[in-house]
Structure formats: structure tokens, C-alpha cells
C-alpha positions in Angstrom: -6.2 7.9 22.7 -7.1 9.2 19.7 -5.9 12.2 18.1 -7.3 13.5 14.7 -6.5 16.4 12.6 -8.2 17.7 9.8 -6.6 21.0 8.8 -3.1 19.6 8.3 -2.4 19.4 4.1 -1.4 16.4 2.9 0.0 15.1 -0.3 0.0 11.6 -1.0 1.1 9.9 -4.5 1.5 12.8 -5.9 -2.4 14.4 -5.2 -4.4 15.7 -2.3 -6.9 13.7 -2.3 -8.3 12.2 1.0 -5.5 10.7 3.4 -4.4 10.0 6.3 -1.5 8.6 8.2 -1.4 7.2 11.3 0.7 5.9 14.7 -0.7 3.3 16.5 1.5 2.9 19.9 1.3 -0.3 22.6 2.8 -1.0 25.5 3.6 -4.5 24.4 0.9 -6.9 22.4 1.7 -6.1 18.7 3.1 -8.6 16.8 2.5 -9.0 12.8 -1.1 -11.1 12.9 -2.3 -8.0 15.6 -1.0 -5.4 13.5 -2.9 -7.1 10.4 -5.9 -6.9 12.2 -5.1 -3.1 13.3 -4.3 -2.1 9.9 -7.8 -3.7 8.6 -9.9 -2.1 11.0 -8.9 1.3 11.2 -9.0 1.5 7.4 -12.4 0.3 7.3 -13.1 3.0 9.6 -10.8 5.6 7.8 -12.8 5.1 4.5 -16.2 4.1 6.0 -16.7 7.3 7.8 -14.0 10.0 6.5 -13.4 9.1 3.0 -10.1 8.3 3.0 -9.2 5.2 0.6 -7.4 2.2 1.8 -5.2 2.8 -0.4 -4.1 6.6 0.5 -3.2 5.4 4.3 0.0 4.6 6.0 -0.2 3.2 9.8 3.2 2.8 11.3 2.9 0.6 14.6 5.6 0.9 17.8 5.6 -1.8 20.4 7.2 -0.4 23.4 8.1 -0.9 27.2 5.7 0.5 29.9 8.7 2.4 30.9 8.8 4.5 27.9 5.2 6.1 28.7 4.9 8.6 31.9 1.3 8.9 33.1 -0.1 10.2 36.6 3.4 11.0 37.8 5.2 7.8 37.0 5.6 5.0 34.5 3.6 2.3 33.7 
């Protein structure tokens, strides 16, 4: 799931130019070579197609249990 928004002002370094920050959420499978990979791809994206530097984006990453995440009337 992803959830983008646009309108929300941002300063970063001091400026509002471009940025973004970011949550990236699993139930299990992150460890520091998969967040590496995470982090690489999604700013490529971030920059390629809205502008936003490399630089000027922060992507904080939770590994968590199934249990912590309700969906259709239960828990995974």
C-alpha cells in the first residue's frame, strides 16, 4: 500500500524544496542488505518521477509481527 500526499508542507534542511519522507512497514523480511535495496529504489523512483532529490528523502523502515497488523477481521 501506498499512500502519497502532496499538499502537506514540508521543510527540509532548512528550505522547501522537493521532499519527501517516507515509512516502509513489513511483516517480517527487512534486514539491512533489503532495506539498502528499499532505500535505492524508491529514491530512484522519488526523483525519477516527482522531483524529489535523493538527498532531500528520509525512509524509516519497521519490521514487525503479523500480529501487529489487523486485516479482514483478524490478524495476519
Amino acid at each position: 500500500m501506498i499512500v502519497l500526499k502532496g499538499s502537506v508542507p514540508v521543510s527540509f534542511g532548512g528550505t522547501e524544496e522537493p521532499a519527501a519522507y517516507g515509512e516502509l512497514v513489513s511483516i517480517g523480511g527487512l534486514n539491512p542488505d533489503v532495506n539498502k535495496k528499499f532505500s535505492a529504489a524508491i529514491a530512484s523512483i522519488l526523483e525519477t518521477k516527482l522531483s524529489v532529490p535523493k538527498s532531500r528523502f528520509f525512509l524509516k523502515f519497521y519490521d514487525t509481527k503479523g500480529s501487529n497488523f489487523g486485516w479482514n477481521g483478524s490478524t495476519f
